[in-house]
Backbone as JSON, one array per atom type, in Angstrom:
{
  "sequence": "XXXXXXXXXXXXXXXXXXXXXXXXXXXXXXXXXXXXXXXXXXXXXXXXXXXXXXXXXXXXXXXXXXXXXXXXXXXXXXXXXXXXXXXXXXXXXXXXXXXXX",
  "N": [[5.37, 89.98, -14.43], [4.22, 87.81, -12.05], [3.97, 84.57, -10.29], [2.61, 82.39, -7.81], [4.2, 79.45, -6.45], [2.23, 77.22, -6.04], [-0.09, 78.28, -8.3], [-1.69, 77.18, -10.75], [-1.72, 78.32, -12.66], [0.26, 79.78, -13.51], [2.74, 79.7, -16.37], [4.09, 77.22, -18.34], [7.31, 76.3, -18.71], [10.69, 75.1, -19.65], [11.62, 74.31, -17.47], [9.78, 73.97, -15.91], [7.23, 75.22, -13.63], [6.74, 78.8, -13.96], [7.7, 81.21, -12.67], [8.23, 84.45, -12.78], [7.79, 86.43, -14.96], [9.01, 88.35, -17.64], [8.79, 90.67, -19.84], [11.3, 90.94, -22.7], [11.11, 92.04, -25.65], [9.4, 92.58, -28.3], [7.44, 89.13, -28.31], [9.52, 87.64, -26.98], [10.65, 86.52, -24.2], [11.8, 86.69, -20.37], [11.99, 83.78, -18.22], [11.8, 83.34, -15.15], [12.11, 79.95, -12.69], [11.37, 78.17, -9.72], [13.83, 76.9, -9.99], [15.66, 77.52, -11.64], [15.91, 79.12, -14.88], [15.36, 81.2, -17.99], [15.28, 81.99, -21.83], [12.25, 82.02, -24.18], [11.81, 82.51, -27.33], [9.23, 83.86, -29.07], [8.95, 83.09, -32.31], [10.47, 81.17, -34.59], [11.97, 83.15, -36.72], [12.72, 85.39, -35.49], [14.72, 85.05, -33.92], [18.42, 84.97, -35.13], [19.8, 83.25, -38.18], [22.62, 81.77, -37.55], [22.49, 81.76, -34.88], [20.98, 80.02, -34.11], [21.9, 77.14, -35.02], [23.69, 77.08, -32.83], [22.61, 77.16, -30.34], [19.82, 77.28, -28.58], [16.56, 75.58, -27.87], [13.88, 73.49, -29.12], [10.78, 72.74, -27.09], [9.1, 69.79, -26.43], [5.2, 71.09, -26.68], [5.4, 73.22, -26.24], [5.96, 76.74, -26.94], [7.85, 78.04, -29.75], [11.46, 78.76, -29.17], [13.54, 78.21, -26.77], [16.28, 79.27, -24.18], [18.76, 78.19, -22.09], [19.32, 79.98, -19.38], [22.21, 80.06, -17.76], [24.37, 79.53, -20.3], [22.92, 78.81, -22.77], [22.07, 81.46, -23.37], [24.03, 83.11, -24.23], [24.59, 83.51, -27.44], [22.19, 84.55, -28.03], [21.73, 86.92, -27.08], [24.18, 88.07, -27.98], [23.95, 88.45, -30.42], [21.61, 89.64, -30.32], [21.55, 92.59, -29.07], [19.74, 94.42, -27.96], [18.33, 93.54, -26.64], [19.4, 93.13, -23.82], [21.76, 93.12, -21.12], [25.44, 92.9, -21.89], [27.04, 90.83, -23.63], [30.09, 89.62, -25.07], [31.87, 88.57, -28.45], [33.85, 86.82, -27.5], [32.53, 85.56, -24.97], [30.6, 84.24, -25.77], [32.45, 82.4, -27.48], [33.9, 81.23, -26.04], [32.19, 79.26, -24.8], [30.32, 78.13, -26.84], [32.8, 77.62, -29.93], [31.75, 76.75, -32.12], [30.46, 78.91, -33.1], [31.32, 81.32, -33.74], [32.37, 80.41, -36.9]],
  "CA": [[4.28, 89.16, -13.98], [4.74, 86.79, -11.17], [3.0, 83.8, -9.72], [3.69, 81.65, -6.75], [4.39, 77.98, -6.56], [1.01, 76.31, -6.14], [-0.88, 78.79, -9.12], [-1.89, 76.23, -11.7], [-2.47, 79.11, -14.17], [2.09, 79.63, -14.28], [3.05, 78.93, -17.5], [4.92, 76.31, -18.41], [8.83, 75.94, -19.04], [11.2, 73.53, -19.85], [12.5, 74.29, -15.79], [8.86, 73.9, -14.51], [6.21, 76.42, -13.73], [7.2, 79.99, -14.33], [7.35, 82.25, -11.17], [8.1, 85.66, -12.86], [8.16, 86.67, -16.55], [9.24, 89.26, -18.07], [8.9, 90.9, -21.51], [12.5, 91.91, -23.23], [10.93, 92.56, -27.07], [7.95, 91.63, -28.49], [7.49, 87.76, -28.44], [10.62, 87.93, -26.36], [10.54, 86.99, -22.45], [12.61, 85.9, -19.31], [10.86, 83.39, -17.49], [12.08, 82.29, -14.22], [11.23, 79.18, -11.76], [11.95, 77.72, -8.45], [15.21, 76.55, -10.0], [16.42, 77.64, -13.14], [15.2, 80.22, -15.74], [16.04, 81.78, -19.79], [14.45, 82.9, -22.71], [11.81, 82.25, -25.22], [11.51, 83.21, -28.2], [7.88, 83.11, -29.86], [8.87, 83.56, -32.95], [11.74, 81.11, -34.82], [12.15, 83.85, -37.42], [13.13, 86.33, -34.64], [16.72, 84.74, -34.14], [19.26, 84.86, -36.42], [20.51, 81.17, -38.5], [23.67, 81.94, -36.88], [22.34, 81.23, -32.94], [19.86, 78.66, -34.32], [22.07, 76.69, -35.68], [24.35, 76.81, -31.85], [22.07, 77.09, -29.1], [18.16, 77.32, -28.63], [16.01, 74.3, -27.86], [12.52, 73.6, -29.13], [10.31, 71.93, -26.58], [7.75, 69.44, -27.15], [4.43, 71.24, -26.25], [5.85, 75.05, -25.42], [6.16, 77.33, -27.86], [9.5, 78.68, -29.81], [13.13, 78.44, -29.02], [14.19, 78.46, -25.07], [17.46, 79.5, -23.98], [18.64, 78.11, -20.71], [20.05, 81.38, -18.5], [23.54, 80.11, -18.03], [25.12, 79.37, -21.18], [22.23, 79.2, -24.06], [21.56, 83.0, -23.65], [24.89, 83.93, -24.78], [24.28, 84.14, -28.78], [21.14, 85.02, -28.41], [22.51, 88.31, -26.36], [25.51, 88.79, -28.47], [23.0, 88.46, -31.56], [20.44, 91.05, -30.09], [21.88, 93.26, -27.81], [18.87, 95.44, -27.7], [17.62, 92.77, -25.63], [20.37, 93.74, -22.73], [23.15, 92.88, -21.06], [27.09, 92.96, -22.4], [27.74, 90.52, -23.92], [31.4, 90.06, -25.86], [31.88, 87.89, -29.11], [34.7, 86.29, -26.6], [31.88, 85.23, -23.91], [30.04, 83.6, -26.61], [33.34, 81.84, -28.18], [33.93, 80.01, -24.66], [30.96, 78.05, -24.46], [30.52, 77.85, -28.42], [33.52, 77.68, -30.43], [31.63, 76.71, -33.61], [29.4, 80.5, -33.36], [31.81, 82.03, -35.43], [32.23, 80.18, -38.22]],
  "C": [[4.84, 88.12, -13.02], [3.58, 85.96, -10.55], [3.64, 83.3, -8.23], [3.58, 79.89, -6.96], [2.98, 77.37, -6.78], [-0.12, 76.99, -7.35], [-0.3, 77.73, -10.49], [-1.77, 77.05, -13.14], [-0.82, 79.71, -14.5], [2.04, 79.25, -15.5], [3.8, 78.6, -17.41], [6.36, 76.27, -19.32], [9.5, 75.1, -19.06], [11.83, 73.7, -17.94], [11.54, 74.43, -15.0], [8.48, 75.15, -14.56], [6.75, 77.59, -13.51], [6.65, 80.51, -12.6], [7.2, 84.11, -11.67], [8.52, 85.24, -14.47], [8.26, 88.07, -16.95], [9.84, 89.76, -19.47], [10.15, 91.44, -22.42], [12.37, 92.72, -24.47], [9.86, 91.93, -27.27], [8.0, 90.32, -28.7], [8.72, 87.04, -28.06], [10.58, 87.65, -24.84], [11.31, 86.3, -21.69], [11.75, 84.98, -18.44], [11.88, 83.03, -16.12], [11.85, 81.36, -13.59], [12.24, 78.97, -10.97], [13.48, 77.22, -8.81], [15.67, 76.77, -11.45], [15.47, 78.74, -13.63], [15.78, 80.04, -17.28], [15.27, 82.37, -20.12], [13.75, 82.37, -23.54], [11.24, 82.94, -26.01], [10.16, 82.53, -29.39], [7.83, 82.45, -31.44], [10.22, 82.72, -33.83], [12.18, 82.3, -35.73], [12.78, 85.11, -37.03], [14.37, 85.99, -34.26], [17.49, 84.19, -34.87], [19.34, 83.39, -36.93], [21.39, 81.27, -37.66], [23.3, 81.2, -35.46], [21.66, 80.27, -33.2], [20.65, 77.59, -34.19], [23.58, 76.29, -33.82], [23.62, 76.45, -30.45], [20.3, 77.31, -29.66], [17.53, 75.84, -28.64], [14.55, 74.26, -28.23], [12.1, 72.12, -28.49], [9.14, 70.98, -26.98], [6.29, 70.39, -25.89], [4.22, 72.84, -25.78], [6.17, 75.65, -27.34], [7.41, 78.15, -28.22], [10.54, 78.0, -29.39], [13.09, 78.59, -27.29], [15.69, 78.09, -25.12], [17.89, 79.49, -22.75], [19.5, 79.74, -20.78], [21.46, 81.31, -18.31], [24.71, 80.35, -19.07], [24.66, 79.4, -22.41], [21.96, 80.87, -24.6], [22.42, 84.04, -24.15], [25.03, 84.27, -26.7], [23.44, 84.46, -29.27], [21.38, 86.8, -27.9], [22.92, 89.16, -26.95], [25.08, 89.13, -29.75], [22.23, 89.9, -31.91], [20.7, 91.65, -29.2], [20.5, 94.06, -27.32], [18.03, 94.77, -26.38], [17.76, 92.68, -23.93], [21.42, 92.7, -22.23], [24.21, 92.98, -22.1], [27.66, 91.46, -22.51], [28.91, 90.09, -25.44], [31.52, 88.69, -26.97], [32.81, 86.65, -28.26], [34.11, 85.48, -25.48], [31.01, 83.96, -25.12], [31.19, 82.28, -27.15], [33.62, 80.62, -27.11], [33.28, 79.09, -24.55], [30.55, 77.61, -26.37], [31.45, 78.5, -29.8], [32.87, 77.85, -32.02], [30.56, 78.5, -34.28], [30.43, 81.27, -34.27], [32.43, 81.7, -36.89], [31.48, 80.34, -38.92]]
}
């Protein structure tokens, strides 16, 4: 799904009005905007304690967990692969040391 800048009817992200979204799993989606993107998740019950408990942010007013695109999306990834991309318990360990304890 995609909008463009001035459509009021974008939904809203913690990085500002959504330009494209896209569904990875049910209650599952990528959102992007004019400058940044990630993931939320509708659903806290849908990612593990484990990633909760390292990354994921709940916004005021948005619904679920959001995972910025750079660096939050890595134990949610390494969690649920089904979701895609590769990534390695080692990619995850870099940016959060405390994920495998």
């Amino acid at each position: 799904m995609y909008w463009n800048d001035n459509d009021r009817s974008a939904p809203k992200t913690p990085w500002g009005p959504a330009q494209s979204q896209k569904t990875l799993a049910p209650g599952i989606h990528f959102f992007s905007t004019a400058g940044h993107g990630g993931i939320q998740v509708e659903k806290l019950g849908d990612v593990p304690a484990k990633v909760r408990k390292v990354a994921g942010i709940r916004y005021q007013g948005l619904k679920g967990l959001w995972f910025e695109e750079d660096c939050a999306v890595l134990p949610l990834l390494h969690a649920l692969p089904h979701l895609g991309g590769t990534v390695t318990l080692s990619n995850v360990l870099d940016y959060y040391p405390e994920y495998k304890a």
